[in-house]
N, C-alpha and C positions, 0 to 999 in steps of 0.2 A: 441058454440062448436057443440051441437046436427044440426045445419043447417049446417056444414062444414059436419060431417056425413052425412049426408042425400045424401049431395050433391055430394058425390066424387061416380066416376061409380065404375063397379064390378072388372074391373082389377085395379082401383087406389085403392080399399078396399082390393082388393087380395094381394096387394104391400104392403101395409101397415100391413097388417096381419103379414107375409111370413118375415118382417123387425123386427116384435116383438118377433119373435120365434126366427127368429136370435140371438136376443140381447139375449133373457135366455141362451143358448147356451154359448153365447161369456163370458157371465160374469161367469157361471161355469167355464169354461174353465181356463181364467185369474186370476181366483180365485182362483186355485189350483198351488199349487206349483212341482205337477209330469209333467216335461215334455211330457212323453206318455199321459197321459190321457188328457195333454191341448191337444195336438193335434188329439186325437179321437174328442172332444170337438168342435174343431174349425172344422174337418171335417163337423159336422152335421151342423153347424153355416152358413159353405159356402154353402151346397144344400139349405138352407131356402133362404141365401141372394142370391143368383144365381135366383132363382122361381123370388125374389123380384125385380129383375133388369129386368127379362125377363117382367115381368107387368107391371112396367114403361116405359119398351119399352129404356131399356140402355144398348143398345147392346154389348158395347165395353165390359163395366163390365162385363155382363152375361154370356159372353164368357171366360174374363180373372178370372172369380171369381167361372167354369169350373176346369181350368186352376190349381185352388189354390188347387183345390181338389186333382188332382193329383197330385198336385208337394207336397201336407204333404203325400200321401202315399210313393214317392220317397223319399223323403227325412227323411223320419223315417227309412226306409229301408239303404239306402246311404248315407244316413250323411258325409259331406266331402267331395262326390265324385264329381269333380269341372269339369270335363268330361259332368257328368248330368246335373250339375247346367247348365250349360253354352248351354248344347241344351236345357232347360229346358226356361232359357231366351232368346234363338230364337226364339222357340216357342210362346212366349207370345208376343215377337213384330212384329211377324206374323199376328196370330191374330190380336192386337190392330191394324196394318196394315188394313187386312181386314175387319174391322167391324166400322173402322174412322170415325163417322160422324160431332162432333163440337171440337173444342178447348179444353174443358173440357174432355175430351177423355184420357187428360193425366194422370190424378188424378187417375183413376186404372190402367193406364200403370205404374205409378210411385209405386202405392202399390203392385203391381205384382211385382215388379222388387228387393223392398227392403224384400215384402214377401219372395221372393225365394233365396236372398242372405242370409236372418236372418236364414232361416230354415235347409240351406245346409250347412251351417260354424259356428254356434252359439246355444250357450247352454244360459240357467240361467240369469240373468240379461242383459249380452250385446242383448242376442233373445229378450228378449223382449222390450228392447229400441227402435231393430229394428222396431218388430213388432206393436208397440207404433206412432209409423213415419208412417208406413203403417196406420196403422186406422184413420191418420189426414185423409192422403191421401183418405182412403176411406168416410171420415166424409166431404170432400171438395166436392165429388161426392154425394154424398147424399143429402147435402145443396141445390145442383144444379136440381138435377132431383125432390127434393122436396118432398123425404120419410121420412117422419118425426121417423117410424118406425126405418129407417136405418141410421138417423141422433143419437136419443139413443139409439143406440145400443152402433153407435163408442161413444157415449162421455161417457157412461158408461164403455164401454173397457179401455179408457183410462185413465179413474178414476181408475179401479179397477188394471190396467195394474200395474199404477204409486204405490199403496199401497202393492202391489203383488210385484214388484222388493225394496221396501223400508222393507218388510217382509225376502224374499230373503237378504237383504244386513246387516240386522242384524243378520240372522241366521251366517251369513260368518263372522260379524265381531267378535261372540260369540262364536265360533268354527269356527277357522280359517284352518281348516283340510279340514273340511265338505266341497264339492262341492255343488256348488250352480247352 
């Protein structure tokens, strides 16, 4: 392990760095059950992983994971509004448009696209199934570029995602009033 250290250069150490700050973030985030605050949360999560993509040189992501940042400040604001959502997902296949470079390009087209429907129509449990589908998404592009940072991040989101809506679904089944 110390000679895989050694060995990676200063932007492959920056990437990896930039992926583990992420993942403190992400797992706050999913670990709280206030929607507001996940989403200040995942805010900070996406400028860590954004830096992270731009070091690895994964343009598509770097761009569409820009993108995410705006589209939670939209969409905390507009919730619903299917007007934004819908330029909000031109925009991103714009982008992933212009920043195309292999196959695997799809993997944060795909997370962008469930990101931004889960965030603009979805509260409590269903948000974060969606959001659950995005971080494979994002965990398949991670695999790929080879951020081991940003490979645990997602699979810890998605650990904490799954025990965070199984929290969620007993609150709801025990107080069947309470919104979840």
């Amino acid at each position: 392990m110390p000679e895989l250290m050694i060995s990676l250069s200063l932007t492959d150490s920056l990437g990896q760095f930039f992926g583990l700050v992420a993942l403190a973030f992400c797992v706050a985030g999913f670990a709280n059950k206030n929607d507001d605050r996940l989403m200040v949360l995942l805010i900070s999560a996406n400028v860590a992983f954004a830096l992270m993509f731009a070091f690895f040189e994964s343009w598509t992501a770097a761009a569409l994971t820009v993108l995410v940042i705006v589209r939670i400040a939209l969409a905390r604001k507009y919730q619903g509004n299917w007007a934004i959502m819908a330029a909000m997902l031109m925009v991103n296949a714009l982008v992933a448009w212009a920043t195309w470079r292999t196959a695997t390009d799809v993997f944060p087209l795909a997370a962008a696209i469930l990101g931004t429907i889960g965030m603009f129509l979805l509260r409590g449990i269903p948000l974060r199934l969606v959001l659950g589908l995005a971080a494979f998404c994002w965990m398949l592009n991670n695999i790929v570029i080879g951020s081991v940072g940003g490979i645990l991040a997602e699979a810890i989101v998605l650990v904490t995602n799954v025990i965070t809506i199984y929290r969620l679904y007993r609150i709801r089944k025990k107080y069947p009033g309470v919104e979840t």
